[in-house]
C-alpha positions in Angstrom: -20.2 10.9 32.5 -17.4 12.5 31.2 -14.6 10.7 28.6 -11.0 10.3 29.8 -8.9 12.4 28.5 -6.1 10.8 26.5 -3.0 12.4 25.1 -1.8 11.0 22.0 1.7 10.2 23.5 -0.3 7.6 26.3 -2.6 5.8 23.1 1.4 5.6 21.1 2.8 4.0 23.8 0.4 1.2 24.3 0.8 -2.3 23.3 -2.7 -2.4 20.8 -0.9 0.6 19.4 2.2 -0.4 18.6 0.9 -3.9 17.3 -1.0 -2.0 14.7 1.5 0.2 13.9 3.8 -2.7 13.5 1.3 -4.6 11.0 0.7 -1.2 9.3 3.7 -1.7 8.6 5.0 -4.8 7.5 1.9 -4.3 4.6 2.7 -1.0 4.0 6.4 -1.2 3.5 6.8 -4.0 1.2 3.5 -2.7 -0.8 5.2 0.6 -1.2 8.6 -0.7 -2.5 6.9 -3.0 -4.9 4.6 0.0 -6.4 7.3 2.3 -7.0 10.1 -0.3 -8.4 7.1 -1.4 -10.8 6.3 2.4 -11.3 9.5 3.5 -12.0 10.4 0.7 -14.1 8.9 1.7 -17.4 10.5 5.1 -18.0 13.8 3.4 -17.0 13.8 0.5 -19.0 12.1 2.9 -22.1 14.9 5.1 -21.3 18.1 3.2 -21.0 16.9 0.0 -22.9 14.9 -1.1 -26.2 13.6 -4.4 -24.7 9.9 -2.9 -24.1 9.9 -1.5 -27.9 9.7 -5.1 -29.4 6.1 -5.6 -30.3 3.6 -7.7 -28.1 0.4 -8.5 -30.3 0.4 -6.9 -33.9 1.7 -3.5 -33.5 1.7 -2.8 -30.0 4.5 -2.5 -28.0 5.5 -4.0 -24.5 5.8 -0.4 -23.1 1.8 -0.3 -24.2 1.5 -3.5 -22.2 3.3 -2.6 -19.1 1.6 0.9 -18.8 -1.8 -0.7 -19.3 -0.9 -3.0 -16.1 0.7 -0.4 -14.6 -3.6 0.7 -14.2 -4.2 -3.0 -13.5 -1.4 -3.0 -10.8 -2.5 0.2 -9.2 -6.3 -1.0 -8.7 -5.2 -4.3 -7.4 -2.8 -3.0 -4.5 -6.3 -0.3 -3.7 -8.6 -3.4 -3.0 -5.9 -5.6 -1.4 -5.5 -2.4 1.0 -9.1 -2.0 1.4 -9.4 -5.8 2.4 -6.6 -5.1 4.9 -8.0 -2.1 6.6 -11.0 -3.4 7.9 -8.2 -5.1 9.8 -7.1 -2.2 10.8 -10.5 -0.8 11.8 -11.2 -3.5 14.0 -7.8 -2.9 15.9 -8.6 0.7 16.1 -11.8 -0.1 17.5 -10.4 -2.1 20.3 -7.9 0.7 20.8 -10.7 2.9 21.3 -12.4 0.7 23.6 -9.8 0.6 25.7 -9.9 4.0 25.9 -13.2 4.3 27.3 
C-alpha cells in the first residue's frame, strides 16, 4: 500500500506540530539567552572591568574560574537537551503516526 503523500505546509499546520514547536521553544529560547549572556560575559567583564582579575585559590584568577565553567556550563545545557529531546522524539513519533 502506498504512503500518503504529505506536504510539509499540511504536517506545519497541525496541532501535534505546533505543540512541539511551541515547547521547542519555550526550552530553546530561554536556554539560548542564558548560554550566550554567560558566554559573552567573560570577555566583557575582562574587558571593561578588573573584578574577574582578583585571584580565586592561590594564584589563579576568577577569569580562570569562569572559563573553566564556561566547559562545565556548556556540557550541562548538552545533557539537559538530550534529556529533553527524547521528548521531542516521542512527539515526532506521534506526528508521524498520524501521518500514516
Amino acid at each position: 500500500m502506498k504512503a500518503k503523500a504529505w506536504s510539509y505546509a499540511s504536517i506545519a499546520r497541525s496541532t501535534s506540530f505546533q505543540r512541539l514547536m511551541a515547547r521547542k521553544k519555550r526550552f530553546l529560547l530561554p536556554m539560548s539567552v542564558f548560554f550566550f549572556a554567560y558566554y559573552f560575559a567573560l570577555p566583557i567583564l575582562t574587558s571593561y572591568t578588573i573584578i574577574l582579575n582578583t585571584p580565586a585559590i592561590g594564584p589563579i584568577s576568577w577569569a580562570w574560574v569562569f572559563a573553566f565553567s564556561q566547559f562545565i556550563m556548556t556540557w550541562a545545557l548538552c545533557m539537559i537537551y538530550s534529556s529533553k529531546s527524547k521528548a521531542y522524539d516521542a512527539m515526532i513519533e506521534d506526528i508521524r503516526k498520524e501521518l500514516n
